[in-house]
N, C-alpha and C positions, 0 to 999 in steps of 0.2 A: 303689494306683497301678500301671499299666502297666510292665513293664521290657522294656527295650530289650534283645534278646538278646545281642548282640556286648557292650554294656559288662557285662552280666552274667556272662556266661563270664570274660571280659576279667579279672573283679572277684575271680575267684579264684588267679591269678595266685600273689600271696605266699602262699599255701597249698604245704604238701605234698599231691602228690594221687595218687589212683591209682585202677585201674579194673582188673578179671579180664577175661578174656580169654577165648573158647572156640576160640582157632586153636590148633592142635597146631603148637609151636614146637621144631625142632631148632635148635644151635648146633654151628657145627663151627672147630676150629683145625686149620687142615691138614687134612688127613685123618682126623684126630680127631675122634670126634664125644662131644662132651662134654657136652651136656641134647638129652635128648627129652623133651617136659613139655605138658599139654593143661589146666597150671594155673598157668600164667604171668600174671604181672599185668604191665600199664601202670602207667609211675610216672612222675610230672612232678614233679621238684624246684623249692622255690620260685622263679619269675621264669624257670621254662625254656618257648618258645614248643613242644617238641615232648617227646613221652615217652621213653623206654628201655625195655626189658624188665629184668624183676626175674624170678630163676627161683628154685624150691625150693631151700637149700644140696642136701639130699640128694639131689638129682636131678641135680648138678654132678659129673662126672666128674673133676675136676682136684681139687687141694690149693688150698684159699686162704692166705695167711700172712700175716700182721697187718705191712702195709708199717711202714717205718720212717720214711715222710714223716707229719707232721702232718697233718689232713683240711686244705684250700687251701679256705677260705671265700672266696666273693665279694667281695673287694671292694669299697665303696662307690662307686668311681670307675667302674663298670661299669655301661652301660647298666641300665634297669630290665627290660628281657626279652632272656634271653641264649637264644642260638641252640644247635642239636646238638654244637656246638664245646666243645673240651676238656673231655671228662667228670671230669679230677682237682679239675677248683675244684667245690665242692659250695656248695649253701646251704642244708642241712640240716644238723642234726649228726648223726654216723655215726662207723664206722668204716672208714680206706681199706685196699684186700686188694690185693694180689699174687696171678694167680694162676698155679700149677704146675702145667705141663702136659710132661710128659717131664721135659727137660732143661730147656726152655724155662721161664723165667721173665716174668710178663707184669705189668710195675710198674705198681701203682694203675690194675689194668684191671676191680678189682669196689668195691664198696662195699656196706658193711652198715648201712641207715638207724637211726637210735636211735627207732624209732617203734614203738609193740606193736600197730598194723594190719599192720608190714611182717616182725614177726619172721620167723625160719626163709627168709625169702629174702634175694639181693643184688642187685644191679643189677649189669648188666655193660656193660662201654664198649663200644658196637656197632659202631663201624670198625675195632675189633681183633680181630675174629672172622667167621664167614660165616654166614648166617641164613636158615633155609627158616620161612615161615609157611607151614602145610599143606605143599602139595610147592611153592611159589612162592619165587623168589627172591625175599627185601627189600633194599633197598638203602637206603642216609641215613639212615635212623632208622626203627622201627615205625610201621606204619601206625595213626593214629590212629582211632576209631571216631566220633571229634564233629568229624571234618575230613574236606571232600571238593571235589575239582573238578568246573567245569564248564564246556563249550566252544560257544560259541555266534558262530556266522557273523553279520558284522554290515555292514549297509550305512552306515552314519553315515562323517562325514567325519573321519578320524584324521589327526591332525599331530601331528610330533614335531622341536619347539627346540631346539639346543644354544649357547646365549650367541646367539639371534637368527637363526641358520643353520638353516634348512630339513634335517632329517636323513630324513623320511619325508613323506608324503603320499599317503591311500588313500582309496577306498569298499572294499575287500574286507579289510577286519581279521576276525579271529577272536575275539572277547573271553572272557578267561581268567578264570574265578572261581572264587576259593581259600576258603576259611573263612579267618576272622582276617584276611587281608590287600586290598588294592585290588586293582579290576578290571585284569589286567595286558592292554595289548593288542598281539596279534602280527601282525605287519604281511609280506606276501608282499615278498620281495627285489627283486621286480622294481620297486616302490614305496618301495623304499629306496635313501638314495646311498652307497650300498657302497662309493664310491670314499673318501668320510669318514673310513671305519672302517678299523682293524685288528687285525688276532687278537691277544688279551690271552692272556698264561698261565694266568691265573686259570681254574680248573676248579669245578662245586660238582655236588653228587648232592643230587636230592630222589627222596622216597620213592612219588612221584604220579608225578611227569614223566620222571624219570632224570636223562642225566649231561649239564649242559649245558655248551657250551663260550661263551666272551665277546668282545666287541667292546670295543675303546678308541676314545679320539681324539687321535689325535698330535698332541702339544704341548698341548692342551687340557684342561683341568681339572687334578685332581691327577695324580700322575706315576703312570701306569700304571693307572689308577682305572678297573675297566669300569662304563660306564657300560650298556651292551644283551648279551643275550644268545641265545643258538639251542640247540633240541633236535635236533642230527642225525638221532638213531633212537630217538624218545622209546618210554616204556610207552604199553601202550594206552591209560588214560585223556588222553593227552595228544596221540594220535596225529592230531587232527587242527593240529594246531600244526607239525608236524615239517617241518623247515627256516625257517620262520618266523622272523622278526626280534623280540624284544620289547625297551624298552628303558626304565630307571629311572624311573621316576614321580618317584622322589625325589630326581633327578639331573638330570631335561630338565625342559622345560616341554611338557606335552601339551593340546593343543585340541580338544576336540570339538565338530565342527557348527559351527564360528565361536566358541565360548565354552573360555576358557581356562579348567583345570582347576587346582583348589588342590592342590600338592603334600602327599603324605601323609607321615606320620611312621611310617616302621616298624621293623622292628630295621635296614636297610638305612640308614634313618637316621644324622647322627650324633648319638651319644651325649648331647651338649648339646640339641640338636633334640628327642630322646629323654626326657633328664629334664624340660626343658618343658613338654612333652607331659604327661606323667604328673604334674604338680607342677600343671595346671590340671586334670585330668581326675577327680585324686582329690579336689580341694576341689570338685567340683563330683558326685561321685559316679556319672561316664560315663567308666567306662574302657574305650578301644580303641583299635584300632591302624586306620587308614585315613581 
């Protein structure tokens, strides 16, 4: 029987997983440089959408010291696929490290998996250190090797709802396509009612796009809840997006060509939306997200 590649990928999910790597990875704290290694693995803990590096111990320049918190298991109450966010809850069993760099003390910033494909390495929490793949800067998490975008100009007619109000209306979208997640589309400002929106605090880094900043709607929805966001000065995969509008699937109602689209379910989801989701997908053996 055929498989459907997204629910297949999808399907391994609750696995521990990991993949080597041939980029020459430096780690630096400060001005420390603390792993140069060209034998670095990908490590995806169970139910996490995106990887970590894991490096040789002996190739780690610092002391680790056996933290004194408990490993922080997931949860039950937590969605079924958790984001790059707080590397101290694990869903593996392991050990969690501290690690010693100078003076400086870095709490439950490594962890030692209980797996004997992973012995002799740790994982280290990636926003609390600075990362060159080859000589490139990474940012949000390691680049994955089974995830890629891609940016395609599109004539079709995009609209975008919020509770029945008109927020966008174009023929010049750009449509965004991620591995794992829906087609995102970004819409030219000038096809946007800008006067709707306003700047949300909320900040996120992806490791494709870069650092994007958010849109709210006053008084509307949850309090402070962005619902759209813009690349100012995205990476080059993303460059042709940059200033562009795009805005929650899983949050507006999107129309294309006159045919309304079904909102997807993804980690942007909520949580109940989330185990729904995965509480029909795994009786029925098609797990994904979109």
């Amino acid at each position: 029987m055929a498989l459907k590649m997204r629910g297949y990928l999808m399907g391994a999910l609750p696995q521990l997983r990991f993949e080597p790597t041939a980029r020459r990875v430096r780690v630096r704290y400060g001005e420390e440089l603390l792993v140069d290694t060209q034998v670095a693995l990908l490590v995806w803990e169970p139910r996490r959408l995106v990887p970590v590096y894991a490096v040789p111990e002996g190739a780690l320049q610092a002391r680790l010291v056996p933290s004194g918190a408990p490993v922080r298991e997931a949860p039950g109450g937590l969605p079924p696929v958790l984001g790059p966010e707080d590397f101290a809850t694990h869903s593996c069993p392991g050990q969690p490290l501290d690690v010693q760099v100078g003076e400086k003390q870095l709490l439950q910033a490594a962890f030692r998996p209980s797996d004997e494909a992973l012995v002799g390495y740790v994982l280290l929490d990636f926003p609390r250190f600075s990362w060159l793949e080859e000589a490139q800067v990474a940012v949000g998490h390691p680049h994955d090797p089974f995830k890629r975008i891609d940016t395609l100009r599109s004539d079709r007619h995009v609209q975008v709802l919020f509770d029945g109000v008109v927020l966008a209306d174009t023929r010049r979208a750009v449509a965004l396509l991620e591995t794992h997640l829906p087609t995102r589309w970004y819409l030219p400002r000038a096809d946007v009612r800008m006067e709707l929106l306003e700047p949300s605090e909320h900040r996120s880094t992806c490791a494709y796009k870069g650092h994007a900043s958010y849109f709210s709607i006053g008084g509307a929805g949850a309090p402070g809840e962005a619902i759209g966001w813009t690349y100012p000065d995205p990476l080059q995969d993303a460059e042709p997006v940059r200033d562009m509008i795009c805005f929650f699937n899983e949050r507006t109602d999107l129309v294309i060509d006159g045919v309304p689209a079904a909102r997807p379910v993804t980690p942007w989801s909520t949580p109940e939306e989330q185990q729904r989701q995965f509480a029909q997908a795994a009786s029925s053996g098609d797990l994904e997200f979109g």
